[in-house]
PAFIGU-930535 format. One line per 10 residues: number of its first residue (from 1); their letters; for each residue x, y, z of C-alpha. Coordinates in steps of 0.02 Angstrom, whole numbers, plus 32768, in hexadecimal, padded with zeros to 4 digits. Example, Ala and Ser with C-alpha at 12.3 -4.5 7.8 and 13.67 -1.06 7.14 Angstrom:
<rs>
1	AS	8267/7F1F/8186  82AC/7FCB/8165
</rs>
This chain:
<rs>
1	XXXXXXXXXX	C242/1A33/F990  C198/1A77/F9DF  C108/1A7B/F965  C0C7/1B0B/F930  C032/1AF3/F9A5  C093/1B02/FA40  C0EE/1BA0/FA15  C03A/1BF1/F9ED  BFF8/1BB4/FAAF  C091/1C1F/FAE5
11	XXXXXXXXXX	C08B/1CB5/FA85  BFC2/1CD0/FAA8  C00A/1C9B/FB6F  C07D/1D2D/FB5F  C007/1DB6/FB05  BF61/1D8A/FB7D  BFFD/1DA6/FC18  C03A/1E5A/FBC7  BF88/1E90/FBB2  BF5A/1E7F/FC68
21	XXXXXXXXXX	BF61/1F1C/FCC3  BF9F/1F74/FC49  BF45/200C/FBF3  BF08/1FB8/FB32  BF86/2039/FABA  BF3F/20AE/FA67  BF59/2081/F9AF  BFB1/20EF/F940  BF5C/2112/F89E  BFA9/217B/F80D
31	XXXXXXXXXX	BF34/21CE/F789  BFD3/21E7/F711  C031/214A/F6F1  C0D8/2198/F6CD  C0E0/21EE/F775  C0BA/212C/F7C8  C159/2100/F745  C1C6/2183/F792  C193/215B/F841  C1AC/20A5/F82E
41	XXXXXXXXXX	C26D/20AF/F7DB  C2A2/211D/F874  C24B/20B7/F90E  C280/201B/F8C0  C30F/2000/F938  C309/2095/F9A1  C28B/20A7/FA30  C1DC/2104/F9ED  C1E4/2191/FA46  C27C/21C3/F9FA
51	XXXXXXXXXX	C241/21A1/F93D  C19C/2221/F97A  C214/22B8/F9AA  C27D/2288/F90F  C1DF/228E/F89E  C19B/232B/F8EB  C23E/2390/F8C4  C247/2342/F803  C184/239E/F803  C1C3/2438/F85B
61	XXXXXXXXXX	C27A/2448/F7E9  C231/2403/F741  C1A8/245D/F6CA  C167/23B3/F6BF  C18E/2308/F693  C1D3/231C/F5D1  C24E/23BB/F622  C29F/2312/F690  C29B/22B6/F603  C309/2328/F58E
71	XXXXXXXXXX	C375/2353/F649  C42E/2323/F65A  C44C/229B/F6CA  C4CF/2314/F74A  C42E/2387/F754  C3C4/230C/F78F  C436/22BC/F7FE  C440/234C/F854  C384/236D/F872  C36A/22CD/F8BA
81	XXXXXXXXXX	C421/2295/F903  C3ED/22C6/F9AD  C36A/2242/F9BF  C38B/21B0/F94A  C423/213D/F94B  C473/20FF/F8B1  C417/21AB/F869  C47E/21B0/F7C6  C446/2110/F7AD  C38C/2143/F7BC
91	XXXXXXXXXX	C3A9/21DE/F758  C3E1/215A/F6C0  C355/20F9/F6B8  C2B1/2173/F6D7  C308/21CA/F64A  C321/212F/F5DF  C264/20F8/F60E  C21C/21A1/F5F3  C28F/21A5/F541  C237/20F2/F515
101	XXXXXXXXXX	C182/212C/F529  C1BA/21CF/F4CB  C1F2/216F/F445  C15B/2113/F448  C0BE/218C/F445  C140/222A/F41A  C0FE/227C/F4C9  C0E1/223F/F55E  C01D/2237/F565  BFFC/218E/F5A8
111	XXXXXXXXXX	BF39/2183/F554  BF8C/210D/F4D1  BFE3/208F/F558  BF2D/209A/F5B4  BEB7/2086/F527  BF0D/1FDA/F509  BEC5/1F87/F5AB  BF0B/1F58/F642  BF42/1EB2/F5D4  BFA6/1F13/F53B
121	XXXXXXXXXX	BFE7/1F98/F5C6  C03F/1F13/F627  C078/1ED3/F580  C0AD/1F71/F53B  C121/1FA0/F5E4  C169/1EFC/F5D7  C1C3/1F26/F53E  C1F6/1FDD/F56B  C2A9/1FFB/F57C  C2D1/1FFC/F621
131	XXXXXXXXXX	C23C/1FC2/F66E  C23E/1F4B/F70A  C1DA/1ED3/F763  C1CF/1F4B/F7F2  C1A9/1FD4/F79A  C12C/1F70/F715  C0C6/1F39/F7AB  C0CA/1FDD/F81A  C078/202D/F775  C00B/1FAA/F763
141	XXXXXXXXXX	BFC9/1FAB/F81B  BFCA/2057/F84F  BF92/20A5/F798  BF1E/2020/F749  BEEC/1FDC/F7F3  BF14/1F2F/F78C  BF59/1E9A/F802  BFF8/1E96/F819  C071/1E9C/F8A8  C118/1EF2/F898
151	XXXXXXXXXX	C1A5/1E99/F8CE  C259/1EDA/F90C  C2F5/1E98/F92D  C2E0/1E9D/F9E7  C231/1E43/F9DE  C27F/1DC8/F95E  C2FF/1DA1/F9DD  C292/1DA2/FA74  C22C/1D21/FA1E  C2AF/1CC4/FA13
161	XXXXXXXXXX	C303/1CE4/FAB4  C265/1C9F/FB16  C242/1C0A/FA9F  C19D/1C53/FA4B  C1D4/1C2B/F998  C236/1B9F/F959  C2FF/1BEA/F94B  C313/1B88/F887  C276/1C0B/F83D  C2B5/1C90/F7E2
171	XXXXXXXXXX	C26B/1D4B/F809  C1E3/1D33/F77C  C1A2/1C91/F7D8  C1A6/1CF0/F891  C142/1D74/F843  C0D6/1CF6/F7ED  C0CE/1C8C/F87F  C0A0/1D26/F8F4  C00F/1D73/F896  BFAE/1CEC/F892
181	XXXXXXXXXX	BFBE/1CD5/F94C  BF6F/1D86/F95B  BEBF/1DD7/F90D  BED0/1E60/F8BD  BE5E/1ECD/F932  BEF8/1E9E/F9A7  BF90/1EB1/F947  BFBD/1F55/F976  BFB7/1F3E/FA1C  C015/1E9E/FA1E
191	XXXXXXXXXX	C09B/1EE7/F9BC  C096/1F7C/FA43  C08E/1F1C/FADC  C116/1E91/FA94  C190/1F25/FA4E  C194/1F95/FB01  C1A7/1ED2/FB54  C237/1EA3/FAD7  C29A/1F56/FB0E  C28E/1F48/FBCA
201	XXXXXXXXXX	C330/1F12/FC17  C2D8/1E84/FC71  C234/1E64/FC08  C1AD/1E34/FC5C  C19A/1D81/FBDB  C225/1D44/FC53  C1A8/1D25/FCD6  C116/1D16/FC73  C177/1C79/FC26  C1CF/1C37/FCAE
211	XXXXXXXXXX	C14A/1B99/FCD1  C17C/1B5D/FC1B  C234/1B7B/FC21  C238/1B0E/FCC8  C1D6/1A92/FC90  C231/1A84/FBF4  C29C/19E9/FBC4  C345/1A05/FBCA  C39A/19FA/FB19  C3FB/195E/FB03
</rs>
């Protein structure tokens, strides 16, 4: 098994490669938390640009975010079907999430969640029904510009796939493992540059990496 150090020299290998001629992303930053919530639960396994046109016609068909919190699940299905997979699936749980801060605060003013610190926020989402990793960091990143670095599936698996994390850590340790390979006045565009590499049909790691996959020892 490769120590810990040697998975680090690769994934700062791969990041300085990504950032090389390409334009630095522009980082996202959300004033209102619960709109980087909703964001987050529909882009988690669906491409971004999707999750934006999604989110624009929730703003455009809702009166606001407690009128999609009280909506039936068919309804919202079928303002966002046309641009999300597994839709009824995101319907259930920006619902359920939205329903947990609700219960909560009894609204869905986030002053409360903010006026804890970045510390007791992080905390706080933990333990909200429905809440995930992904979405728990996105939040974090993009609306308390705290460091964090949201992971998907995909990037999970492309981490694995090209040998940057060891395959026996659990998600928690990969996510642990990766944000302390990053600062945090870098996180978002590592997790931007990494997630658009992880989606490509033939991402561009595979050459970035191929020097350590050839001169790696065969597995006996």
């Amino acid at each position: 098994m490769k120590k810990p150090l040697q998975y680090s020299q690769k994934v700062k290998k791969l990041f300085s490669a990504l950032k090389k001629g390409a334009e630095k992303p522009k980082k996202t930053a959300y004033e209102d938390m619960i709109e980087a919530m909703i964001f987050a639960s529909l882009c988690a396994d669906c491409p971004e640009s999707g999750a934006r046109s999604a989110i624009r016609k929730i703003q455009s068909h809702f009166v606001d975010f407690n009128d999609l919190r009280v909506a039936r699940v068919e309804e919202i299905v079928g303002v966002i079907g046309g641009d999300i997979n597994n839709a009824e699936s995101k319907a259930i749980k920006i619902t359920s999430l939205l329903n947990a801060i609700f219960q909560k605060y009894d609204s869905l003013v986030t002053e409360n969640l903010v006026g804890a610190g970045k510390k007791g926020v992080r905390e706080i989402l933990e333990k909200l029904n429905g809440m995930t990793a992904f979405v728990r960091n996105f939040i974090y990143l993009t609306a308390l510009n705290g460091h964090a670095v949201p992971l998907t599936d995909k990037m999970i698996q492309y981490f694995k796939t090209y040998n940057l994390v060891d395959e026996q850590w659990d998600d928690n340790q990969i996510e642990s493992f990766i944000e302390k390979q990053v600062s945090a006045s870098e996180a978002y565009t590592f997790y931007s540059l990494v997630r658009h590499d992880s989606e490509l049909a033939n991402p561009k790691a595979a050459q970035i990496l191929s020097d350590d996959k050839k001169n790696a020892k065969p597995k006996s």
